[in-house]
mmCIF entry with sequence, helices, sheets and N, C-alpha, C, O atoms, coordinates in Angstrom:
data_MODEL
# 
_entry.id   MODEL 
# 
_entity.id                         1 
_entity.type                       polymer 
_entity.pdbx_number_of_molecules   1 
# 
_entity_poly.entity_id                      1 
_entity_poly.type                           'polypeptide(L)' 
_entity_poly.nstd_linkage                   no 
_entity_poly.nstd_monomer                   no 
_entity_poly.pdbx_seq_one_letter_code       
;(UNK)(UNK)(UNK)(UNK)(UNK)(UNK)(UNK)(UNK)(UNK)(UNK)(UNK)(UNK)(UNK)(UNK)(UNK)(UNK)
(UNK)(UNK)(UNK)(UNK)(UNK)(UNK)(UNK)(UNK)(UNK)(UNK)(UNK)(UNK)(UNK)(UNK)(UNK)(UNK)
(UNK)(UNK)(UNK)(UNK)(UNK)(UNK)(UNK)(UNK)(UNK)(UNK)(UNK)(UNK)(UNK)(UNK)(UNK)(UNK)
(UNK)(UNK)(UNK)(UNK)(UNK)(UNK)
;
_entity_poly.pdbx_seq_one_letter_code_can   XXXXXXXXXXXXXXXXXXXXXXXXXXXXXXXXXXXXXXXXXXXXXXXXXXXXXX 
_entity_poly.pdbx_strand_id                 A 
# 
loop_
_entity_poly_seq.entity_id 
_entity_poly_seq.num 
_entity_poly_seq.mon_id 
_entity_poly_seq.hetero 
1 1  UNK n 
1 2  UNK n 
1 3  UNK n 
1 4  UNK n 
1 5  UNK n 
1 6  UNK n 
1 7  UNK n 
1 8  UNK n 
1 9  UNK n 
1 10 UNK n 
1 11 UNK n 
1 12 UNK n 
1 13 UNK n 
1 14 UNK n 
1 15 UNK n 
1 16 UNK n 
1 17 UNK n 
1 18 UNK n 
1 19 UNK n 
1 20 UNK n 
1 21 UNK n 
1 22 UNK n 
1 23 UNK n 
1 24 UNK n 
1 25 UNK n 
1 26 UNK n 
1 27 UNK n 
1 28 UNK n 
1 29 UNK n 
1 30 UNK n 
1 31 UNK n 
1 32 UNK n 
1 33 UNK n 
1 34 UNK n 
1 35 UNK n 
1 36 UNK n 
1 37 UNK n 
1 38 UNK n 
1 39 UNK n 
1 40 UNK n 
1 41 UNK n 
1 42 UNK n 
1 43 UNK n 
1 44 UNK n 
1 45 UNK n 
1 46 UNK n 
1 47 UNK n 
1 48 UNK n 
1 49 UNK n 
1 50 UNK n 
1 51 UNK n 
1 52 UNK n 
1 53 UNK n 
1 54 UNK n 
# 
_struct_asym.id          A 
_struct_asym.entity_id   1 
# 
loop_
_struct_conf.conf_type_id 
_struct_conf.id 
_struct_conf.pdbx_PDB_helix_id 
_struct_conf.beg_label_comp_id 
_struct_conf.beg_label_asym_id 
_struct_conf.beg_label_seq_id 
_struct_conf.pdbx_beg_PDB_ins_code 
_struct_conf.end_label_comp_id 
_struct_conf.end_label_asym_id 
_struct_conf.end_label_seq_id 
_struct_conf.pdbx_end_PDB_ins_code 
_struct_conf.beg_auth_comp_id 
_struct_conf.beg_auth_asym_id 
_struct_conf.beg_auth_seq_id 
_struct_conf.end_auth_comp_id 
_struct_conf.end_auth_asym_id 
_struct_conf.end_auth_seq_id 
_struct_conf.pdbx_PDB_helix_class 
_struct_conf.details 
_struct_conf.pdbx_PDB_helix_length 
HELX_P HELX_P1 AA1 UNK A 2  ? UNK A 21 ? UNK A 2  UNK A 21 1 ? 20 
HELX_P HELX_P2 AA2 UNK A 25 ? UNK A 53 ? UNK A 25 UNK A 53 1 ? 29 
# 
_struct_conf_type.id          HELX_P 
_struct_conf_type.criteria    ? 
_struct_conf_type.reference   ? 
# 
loop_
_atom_site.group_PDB 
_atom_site.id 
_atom_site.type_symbol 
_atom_site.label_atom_id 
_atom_site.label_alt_id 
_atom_site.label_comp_id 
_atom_site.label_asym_id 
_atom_site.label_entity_id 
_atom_site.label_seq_id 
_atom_site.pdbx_PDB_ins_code 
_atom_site.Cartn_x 
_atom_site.Cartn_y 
_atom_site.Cartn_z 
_atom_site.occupancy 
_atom_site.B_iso_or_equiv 
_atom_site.pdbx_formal_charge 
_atom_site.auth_seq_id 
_atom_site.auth_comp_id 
_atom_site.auth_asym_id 
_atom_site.auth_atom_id 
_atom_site.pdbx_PDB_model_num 
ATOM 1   N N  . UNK A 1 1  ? 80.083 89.835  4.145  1.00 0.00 ? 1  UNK A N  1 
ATOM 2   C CA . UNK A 1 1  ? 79.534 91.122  4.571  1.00 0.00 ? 1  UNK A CA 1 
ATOM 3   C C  . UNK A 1 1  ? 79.079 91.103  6.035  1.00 0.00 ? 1  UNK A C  1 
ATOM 4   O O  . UNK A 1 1  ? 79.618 91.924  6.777  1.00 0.00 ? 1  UNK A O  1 
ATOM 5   N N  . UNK A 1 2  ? 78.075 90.199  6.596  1.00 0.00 ? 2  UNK A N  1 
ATOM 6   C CA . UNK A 1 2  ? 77.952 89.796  7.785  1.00 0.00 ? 2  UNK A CA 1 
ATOM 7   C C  . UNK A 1 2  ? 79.071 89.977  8.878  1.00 0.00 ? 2  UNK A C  1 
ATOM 8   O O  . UNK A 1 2  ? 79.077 90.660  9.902  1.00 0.00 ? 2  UNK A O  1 
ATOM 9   N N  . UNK A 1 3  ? 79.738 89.389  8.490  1.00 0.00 ? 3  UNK A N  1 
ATOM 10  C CA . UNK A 1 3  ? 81.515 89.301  9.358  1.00 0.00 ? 3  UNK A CA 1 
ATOM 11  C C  . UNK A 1 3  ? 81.737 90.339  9.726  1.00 0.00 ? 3  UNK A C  1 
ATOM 12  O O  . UNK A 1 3  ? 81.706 90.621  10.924 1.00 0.00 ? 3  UNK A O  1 
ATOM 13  N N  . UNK A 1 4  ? 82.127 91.501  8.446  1.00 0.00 ? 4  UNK A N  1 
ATOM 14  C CA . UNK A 1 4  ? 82.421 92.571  8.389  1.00 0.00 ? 4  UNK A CA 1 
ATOM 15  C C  . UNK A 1 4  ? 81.713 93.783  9.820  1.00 0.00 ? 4  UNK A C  1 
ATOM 16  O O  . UNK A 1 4  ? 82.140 94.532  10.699 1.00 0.00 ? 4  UNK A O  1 
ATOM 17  N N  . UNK A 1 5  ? 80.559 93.347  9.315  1.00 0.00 ? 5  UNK A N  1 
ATOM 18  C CA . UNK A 1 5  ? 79.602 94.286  10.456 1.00 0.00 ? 5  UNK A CA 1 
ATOM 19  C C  . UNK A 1 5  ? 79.773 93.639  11.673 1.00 0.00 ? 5  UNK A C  1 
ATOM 20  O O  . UNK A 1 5  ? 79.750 94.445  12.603 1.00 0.00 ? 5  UNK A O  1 
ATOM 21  N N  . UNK A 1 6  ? 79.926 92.554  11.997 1.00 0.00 ? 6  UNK A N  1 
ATOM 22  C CA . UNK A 1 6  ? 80.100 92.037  13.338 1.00 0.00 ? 6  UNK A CA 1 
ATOM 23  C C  . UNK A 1 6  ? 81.578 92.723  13.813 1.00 0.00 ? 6  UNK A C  1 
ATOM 24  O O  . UNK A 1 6  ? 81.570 93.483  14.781 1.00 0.00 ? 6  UNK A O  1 
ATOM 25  N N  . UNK A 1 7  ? 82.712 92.462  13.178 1.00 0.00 ? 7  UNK A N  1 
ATOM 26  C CA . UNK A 1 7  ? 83.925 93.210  13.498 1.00 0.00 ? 7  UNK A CA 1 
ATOM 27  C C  . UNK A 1 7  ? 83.519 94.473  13.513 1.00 0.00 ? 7  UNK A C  1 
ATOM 28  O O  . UNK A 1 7  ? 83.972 95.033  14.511 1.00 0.00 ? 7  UNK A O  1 
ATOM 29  N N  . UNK A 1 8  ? 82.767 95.284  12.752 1.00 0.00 ? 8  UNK A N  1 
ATOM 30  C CA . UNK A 1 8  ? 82.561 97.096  13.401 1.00 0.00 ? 8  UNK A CA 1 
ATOM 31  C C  . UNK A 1 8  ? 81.919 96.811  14.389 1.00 0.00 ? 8  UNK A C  1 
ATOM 32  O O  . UNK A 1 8  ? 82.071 97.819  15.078 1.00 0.00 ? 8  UNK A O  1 
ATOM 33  N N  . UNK A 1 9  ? 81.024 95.834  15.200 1.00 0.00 ? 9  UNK A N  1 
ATOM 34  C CA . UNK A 1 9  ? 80.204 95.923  15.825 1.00 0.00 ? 9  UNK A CA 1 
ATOM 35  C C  . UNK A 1 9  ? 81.193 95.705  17.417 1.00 0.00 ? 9  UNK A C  1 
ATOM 36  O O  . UNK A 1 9  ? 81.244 96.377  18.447 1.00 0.00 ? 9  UNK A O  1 
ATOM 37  N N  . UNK A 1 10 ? 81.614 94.929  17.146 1.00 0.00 ? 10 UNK A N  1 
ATOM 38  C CA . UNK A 1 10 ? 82.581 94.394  18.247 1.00 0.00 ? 10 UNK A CA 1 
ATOM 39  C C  . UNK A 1 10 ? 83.754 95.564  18.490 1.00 0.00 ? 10 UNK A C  1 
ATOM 40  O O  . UNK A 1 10 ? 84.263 95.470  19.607 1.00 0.00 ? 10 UNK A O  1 
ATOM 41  N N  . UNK A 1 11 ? 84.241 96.568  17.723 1.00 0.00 ? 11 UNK A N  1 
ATOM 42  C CA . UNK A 1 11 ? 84.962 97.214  17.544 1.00 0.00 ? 11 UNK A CA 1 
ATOM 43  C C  . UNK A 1 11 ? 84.906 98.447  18.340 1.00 0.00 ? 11 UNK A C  1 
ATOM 44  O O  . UNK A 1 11 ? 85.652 98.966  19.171 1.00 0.00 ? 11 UNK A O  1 
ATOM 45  N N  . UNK A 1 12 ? 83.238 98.886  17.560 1.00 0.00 ? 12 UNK A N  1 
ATOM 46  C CA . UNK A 1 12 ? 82.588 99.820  18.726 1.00 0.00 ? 12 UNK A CA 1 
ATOM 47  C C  . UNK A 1 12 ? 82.472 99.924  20.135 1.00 0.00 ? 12 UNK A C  1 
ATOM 48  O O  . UNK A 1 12 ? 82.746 100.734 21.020 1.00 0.00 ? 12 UNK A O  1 
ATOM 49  N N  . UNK A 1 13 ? 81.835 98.516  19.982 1.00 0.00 ? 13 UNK A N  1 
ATOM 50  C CA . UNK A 1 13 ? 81.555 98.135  21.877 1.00 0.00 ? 13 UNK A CA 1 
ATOM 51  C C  . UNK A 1 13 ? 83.078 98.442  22.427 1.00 0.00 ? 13 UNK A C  1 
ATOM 52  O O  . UNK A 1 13 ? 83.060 99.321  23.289 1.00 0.00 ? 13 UNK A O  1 
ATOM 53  N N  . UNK A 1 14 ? 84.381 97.932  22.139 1.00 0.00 ? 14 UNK A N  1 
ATOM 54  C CA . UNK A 1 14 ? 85.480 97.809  22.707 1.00 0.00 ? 14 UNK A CA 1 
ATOM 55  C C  . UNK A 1 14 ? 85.648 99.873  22.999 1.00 0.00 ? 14 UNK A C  1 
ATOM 56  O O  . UNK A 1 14 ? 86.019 100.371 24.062 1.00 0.00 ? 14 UNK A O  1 
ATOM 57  N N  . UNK A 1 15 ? 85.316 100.545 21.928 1.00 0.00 ? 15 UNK A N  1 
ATOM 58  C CA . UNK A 1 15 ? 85.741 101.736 22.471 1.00 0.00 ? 15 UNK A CA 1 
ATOM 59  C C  . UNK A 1 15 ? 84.684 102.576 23.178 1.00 0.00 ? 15 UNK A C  1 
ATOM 60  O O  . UNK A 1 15 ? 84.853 103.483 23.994 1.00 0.00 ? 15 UNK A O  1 
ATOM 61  N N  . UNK A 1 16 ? 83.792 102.178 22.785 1.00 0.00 ? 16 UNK A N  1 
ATOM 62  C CA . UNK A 1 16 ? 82.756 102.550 23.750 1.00 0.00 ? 16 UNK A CA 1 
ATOM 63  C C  . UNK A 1 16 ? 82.618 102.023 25.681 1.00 0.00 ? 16 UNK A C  1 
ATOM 64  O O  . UNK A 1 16 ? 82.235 102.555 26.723 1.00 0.00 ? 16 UNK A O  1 
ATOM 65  N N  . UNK A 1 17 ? 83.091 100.938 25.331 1.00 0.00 ? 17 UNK A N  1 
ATOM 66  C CA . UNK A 1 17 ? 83.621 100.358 27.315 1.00 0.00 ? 17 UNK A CA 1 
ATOM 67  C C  . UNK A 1 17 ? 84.905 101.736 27.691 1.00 0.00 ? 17 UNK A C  1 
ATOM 68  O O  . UNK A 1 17 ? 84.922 102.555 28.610 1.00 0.00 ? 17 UNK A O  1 
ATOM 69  N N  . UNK A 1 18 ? 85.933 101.500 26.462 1.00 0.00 ? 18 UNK A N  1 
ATOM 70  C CA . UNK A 1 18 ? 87.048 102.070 26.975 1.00 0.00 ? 18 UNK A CA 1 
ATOM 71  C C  . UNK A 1 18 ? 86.546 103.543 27.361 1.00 0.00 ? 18 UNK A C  1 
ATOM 72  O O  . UNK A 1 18 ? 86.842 103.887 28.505 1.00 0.00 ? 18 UNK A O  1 
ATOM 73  N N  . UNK A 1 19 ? 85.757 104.564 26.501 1.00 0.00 ? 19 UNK A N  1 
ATOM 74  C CA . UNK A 1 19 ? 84.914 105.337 27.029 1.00 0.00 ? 19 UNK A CA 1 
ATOM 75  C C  . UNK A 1 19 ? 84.899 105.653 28.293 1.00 0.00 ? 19 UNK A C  1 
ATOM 76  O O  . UNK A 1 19 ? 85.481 106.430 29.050 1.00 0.00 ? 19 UNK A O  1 
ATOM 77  N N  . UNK A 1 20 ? 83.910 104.678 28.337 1.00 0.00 ? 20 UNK A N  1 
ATOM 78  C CA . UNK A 1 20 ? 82.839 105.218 29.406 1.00 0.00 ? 20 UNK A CA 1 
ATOM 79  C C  . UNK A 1 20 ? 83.878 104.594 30.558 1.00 0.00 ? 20 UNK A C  1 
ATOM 80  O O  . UNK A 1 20 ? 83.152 104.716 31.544 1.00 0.00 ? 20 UNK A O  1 
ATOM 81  N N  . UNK A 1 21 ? 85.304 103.914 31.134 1.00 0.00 ? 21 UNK A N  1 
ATOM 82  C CA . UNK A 1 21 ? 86.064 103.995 31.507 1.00 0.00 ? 21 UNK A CA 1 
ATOM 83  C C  . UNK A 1 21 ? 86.888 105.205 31.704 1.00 0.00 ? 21 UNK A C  1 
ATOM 84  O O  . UNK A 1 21 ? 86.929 105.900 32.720 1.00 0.00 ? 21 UNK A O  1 
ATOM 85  N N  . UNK A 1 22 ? 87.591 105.379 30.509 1.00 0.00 ? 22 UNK A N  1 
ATOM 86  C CA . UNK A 1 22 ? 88.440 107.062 31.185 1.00 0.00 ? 22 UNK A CA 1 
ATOM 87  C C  . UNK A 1 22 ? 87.077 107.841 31.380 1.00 0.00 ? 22 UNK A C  1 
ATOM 88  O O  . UNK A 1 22 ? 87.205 108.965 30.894 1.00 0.00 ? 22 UNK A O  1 
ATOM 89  N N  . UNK A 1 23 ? 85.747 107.636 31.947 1.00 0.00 ? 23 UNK A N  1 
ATOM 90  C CA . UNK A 1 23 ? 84.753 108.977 31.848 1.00 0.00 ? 23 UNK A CA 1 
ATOM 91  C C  . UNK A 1 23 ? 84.225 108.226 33.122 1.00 0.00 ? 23 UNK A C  1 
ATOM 92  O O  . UNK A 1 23 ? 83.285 108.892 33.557 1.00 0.00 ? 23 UNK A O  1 
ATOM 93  N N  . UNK A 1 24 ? 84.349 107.580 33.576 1.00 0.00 ? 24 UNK A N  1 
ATOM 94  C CA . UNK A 1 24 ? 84.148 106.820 35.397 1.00 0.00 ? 24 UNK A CA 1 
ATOM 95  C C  . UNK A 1 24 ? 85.575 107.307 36.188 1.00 0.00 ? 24 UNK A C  1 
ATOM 96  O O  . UNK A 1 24 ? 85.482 107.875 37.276 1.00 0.00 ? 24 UNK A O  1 
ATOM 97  N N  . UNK A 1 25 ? 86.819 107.062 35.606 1.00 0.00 ? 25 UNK A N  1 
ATOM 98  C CA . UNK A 1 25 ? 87.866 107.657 36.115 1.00 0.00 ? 25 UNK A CA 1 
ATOM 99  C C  . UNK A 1 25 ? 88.010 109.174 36.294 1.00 0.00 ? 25 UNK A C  1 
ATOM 100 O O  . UNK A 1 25 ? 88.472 109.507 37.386 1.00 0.00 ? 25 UNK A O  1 
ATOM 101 N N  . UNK A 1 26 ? 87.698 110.184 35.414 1.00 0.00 ? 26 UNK A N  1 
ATOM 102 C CA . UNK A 1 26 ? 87.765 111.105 35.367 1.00 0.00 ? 26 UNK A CA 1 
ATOM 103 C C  . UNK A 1 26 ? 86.795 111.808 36.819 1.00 0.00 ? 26 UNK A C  1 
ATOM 104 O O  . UNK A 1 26 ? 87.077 112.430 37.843 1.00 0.00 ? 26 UNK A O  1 
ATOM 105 N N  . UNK A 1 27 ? 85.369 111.198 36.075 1.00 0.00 ? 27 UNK A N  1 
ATOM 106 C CA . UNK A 1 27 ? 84.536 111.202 37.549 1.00 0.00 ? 27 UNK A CA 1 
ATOM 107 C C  . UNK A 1 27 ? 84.490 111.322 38.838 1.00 0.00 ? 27 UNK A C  1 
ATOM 108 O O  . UNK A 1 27 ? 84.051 112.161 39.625 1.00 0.00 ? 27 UNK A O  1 
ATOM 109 N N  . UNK A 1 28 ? 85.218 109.970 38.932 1.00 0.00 ? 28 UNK A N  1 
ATOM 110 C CA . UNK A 1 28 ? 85.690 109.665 40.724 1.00 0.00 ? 28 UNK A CA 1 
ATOM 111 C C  . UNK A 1 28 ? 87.027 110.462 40.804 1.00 0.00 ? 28 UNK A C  1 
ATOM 112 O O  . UNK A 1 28 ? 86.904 111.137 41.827 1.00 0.00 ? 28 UNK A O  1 
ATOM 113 N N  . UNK A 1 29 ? 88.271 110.735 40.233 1.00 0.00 ? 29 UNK A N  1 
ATOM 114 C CA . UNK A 1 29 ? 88.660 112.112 40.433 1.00 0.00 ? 29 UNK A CA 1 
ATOM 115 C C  . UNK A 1 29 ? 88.465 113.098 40.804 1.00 0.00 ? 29 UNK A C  1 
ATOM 116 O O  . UNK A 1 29 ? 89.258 113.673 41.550 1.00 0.00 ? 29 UNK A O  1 
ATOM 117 N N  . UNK A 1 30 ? 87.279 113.648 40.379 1.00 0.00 ? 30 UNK A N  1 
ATOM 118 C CA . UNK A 1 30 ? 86.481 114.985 40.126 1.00 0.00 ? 30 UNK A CA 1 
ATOM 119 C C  . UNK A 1 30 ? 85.851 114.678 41.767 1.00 0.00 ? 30 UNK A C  1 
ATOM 120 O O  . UNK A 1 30 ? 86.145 115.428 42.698 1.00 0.00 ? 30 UNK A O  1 
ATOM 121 N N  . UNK A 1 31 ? 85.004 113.536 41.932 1.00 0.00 ? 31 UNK A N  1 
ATOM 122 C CA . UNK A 1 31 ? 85.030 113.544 43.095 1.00 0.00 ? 31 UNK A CA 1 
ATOM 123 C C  . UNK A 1 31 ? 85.779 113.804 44.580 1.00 0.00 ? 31 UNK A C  1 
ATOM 124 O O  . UNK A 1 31 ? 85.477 114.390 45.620 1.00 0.00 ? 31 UNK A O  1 
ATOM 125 N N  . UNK A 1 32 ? 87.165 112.874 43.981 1.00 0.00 ? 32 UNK A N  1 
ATOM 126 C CA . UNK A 1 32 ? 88.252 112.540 45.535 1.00 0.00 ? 32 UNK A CA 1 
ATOM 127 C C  . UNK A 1 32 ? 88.375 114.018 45.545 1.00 0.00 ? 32 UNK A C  1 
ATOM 128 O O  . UNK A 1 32 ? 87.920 114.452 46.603 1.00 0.00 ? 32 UNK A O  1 
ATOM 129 N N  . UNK A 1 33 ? 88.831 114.978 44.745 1.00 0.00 ? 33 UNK A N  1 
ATOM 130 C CA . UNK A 1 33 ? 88.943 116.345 45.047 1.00 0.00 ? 33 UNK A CA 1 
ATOM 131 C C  . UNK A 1 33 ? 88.366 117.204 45.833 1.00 0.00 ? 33 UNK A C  1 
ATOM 132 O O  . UNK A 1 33 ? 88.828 117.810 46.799 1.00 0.00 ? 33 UNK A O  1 
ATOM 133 N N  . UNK A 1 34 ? 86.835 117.233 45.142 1.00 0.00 ? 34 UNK A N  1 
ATOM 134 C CA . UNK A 1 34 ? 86.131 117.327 45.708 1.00 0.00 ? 34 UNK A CA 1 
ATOM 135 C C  . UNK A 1 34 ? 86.025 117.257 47.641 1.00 0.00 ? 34 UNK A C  1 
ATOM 136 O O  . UNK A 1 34 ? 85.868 118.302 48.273 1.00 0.00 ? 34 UNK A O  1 
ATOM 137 N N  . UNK A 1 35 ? 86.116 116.181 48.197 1.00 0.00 ? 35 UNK A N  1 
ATOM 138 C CA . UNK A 1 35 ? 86.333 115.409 49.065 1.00 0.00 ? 35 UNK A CA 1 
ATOM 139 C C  . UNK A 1 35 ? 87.408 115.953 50.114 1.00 0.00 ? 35 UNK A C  1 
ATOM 140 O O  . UNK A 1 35 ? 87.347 116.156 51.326 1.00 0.00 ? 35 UNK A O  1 
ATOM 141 N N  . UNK A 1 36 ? 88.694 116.149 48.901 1.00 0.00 ? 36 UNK A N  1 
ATOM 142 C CA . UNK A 1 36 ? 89.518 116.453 49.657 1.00 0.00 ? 36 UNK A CA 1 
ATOM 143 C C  . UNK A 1 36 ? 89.747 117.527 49.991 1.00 0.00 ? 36 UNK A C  1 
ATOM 144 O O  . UNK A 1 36 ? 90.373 117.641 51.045 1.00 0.00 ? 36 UNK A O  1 
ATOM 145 N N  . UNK A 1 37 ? 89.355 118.744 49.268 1.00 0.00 ? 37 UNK A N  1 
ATOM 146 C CA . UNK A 1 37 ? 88.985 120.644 49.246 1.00 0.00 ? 37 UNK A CA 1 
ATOM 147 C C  . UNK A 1 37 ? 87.669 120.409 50.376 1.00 0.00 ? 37 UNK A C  1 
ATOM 148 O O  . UNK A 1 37 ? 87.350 121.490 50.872 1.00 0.00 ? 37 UNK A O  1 
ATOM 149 N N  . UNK A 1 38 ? 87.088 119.593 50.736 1.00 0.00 ? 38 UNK A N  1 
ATOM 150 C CA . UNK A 1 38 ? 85.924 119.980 51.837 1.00 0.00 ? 38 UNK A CA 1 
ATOM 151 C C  . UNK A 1 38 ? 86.662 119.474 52.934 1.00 0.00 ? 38 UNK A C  1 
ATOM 152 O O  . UNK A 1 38 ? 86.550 120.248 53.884 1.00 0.00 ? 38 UNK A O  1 
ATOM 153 N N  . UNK A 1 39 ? 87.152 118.796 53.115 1.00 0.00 ? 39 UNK A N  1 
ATOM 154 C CA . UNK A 1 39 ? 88.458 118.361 54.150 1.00 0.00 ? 39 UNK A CA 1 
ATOM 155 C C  . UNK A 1 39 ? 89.150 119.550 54.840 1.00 0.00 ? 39 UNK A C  1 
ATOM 156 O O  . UNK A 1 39 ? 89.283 119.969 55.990 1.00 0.00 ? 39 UNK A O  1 
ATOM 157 N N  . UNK A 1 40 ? 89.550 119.914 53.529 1.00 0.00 ? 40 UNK A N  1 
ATOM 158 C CA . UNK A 1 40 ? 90.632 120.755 53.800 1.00 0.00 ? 40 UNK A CA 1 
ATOM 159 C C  . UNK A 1 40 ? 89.692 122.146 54.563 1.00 0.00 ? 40 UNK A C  1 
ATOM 160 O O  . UNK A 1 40 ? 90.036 122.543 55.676 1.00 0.00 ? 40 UNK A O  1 
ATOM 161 N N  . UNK A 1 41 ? 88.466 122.815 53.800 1.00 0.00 ? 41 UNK A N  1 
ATOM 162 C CA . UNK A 1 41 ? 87.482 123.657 54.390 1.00 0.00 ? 41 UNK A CA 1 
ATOM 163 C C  . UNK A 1 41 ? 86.843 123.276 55.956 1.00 0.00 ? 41 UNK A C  1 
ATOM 164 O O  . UNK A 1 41 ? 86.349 124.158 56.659 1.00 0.00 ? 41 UNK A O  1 
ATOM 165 N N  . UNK A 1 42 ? 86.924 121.917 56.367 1.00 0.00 ? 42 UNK A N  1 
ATOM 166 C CA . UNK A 1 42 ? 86.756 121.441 57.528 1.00 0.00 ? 42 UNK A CA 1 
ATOM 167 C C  . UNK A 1 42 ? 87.138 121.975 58.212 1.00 0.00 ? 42 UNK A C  1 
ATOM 168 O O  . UNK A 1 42 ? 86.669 122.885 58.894 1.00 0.00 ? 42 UNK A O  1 
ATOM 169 N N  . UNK A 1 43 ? 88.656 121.242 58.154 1.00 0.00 ? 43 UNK A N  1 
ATOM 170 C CA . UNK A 1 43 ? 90.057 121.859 58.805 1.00 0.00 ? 43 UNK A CA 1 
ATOM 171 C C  . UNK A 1 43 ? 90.029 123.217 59.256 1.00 0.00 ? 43 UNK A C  1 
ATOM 172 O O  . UNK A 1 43 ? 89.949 123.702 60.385 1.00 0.00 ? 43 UNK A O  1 
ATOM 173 N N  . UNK A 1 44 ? 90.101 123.654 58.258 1.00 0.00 ? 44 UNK A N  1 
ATOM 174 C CA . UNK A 1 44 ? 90.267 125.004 58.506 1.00 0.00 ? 44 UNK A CA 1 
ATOM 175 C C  . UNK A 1 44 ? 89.007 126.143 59.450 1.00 0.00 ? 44 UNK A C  1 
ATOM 176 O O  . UNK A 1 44 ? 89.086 127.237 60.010 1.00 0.00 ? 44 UNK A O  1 
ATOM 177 N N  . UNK A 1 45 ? 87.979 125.188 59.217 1.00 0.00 ? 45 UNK A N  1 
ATOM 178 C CA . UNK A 1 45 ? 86.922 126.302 59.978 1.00 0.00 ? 45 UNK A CA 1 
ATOM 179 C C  . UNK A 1 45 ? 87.170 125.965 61.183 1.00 0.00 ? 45 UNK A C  1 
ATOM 180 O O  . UNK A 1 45 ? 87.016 126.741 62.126 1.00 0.00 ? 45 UNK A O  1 
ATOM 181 N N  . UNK A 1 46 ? 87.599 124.725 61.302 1.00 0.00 ? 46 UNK A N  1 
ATOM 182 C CA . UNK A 1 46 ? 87.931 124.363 62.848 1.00 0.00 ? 46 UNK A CA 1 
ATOM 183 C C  . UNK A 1 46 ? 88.307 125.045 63.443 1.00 0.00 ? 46 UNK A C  1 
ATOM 184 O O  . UNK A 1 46 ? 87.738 125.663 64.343 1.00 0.00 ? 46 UNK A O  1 
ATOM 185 N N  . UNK A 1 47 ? 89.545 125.116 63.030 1.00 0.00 ? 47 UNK A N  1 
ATOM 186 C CA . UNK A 1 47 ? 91.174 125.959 63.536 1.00 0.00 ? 47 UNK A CA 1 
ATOM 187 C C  . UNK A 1 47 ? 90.348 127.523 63.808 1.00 0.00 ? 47 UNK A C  1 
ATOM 188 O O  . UNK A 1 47 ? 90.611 128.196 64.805 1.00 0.00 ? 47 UNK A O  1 
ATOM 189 N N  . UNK A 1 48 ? 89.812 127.755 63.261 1.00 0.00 ? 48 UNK A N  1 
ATOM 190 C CA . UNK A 1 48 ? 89.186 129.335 63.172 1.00 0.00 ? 48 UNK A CA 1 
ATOM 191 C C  . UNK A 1 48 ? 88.421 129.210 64.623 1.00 0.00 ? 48 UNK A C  1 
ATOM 192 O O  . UNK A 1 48 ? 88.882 129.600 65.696 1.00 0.00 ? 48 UNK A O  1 
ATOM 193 N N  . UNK A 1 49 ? 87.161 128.583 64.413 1.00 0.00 ? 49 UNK A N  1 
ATOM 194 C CA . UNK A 1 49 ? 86.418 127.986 66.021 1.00 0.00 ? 49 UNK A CA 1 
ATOM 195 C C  . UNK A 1 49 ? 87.767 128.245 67.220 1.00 0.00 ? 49 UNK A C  1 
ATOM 196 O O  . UNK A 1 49 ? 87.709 128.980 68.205 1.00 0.00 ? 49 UNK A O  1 
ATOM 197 N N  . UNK A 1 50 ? 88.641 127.617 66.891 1.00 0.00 ? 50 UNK A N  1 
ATOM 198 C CA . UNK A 1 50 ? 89.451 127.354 68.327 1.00 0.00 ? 50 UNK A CA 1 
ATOM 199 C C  . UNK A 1 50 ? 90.363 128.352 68.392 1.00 0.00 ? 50 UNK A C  1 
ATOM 200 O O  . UNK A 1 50 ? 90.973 128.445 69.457 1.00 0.00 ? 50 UNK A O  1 
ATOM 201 N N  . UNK A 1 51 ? 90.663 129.268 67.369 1.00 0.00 ? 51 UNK A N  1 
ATOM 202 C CA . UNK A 1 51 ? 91.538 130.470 67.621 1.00 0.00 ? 51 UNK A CA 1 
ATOM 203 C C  . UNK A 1 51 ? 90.451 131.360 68.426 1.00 0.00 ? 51 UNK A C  1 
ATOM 204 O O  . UNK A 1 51 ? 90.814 131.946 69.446 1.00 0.00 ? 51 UNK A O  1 
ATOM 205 N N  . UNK A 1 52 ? 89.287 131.446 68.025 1.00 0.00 ? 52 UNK A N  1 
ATOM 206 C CA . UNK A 1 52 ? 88.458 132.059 68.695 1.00 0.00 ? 52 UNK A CA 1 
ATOM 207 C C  . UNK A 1 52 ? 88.110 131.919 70.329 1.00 0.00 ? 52 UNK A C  1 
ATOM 208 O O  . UNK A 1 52 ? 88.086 132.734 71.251 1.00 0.00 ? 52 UNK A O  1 
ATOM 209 N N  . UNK A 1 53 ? 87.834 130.372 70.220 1.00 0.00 ? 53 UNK A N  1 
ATOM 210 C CA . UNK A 1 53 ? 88.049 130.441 71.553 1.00 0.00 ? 53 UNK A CA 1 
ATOM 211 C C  . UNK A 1 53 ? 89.232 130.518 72.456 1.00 0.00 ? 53 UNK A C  1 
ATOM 212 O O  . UNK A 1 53 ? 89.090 130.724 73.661 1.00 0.00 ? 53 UNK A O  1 
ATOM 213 N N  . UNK A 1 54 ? 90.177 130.387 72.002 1.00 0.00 ? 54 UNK A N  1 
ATOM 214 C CA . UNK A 1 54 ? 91.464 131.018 72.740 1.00 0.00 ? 54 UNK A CA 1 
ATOM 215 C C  . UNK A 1 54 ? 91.456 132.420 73.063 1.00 0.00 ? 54 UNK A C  1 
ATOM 216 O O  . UNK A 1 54 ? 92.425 132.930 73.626 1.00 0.00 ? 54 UNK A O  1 
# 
């Protein structure tokens, strides 16, 4: 019986890492986007600034 619960126990932990893995990936995704749409809003206000001053 002991055994038994150690294998659910060990079982859990394994999907619980895998978890909280695709949910750190998903994350920093959510981030680079992030990141990269304010980039891109950078860019672009720039270009606006310098059409102006032209």
């Amino acid at each position: 019986m002991p055994r038994l619960l150690l294998q659910c126990r060990s079982t859990l932990l394994i999907l619980r890492h895998q978890t909280a893995v695709k949910n750190e990936k998903g994350l920093f995704s959510k981030l680079l986007e992030k990141c990269q749409s304010f980039r891109k809003e950078e860019k672009h206000v720039a270009e606006e600034e310098e059409s102006k001053r032209s």
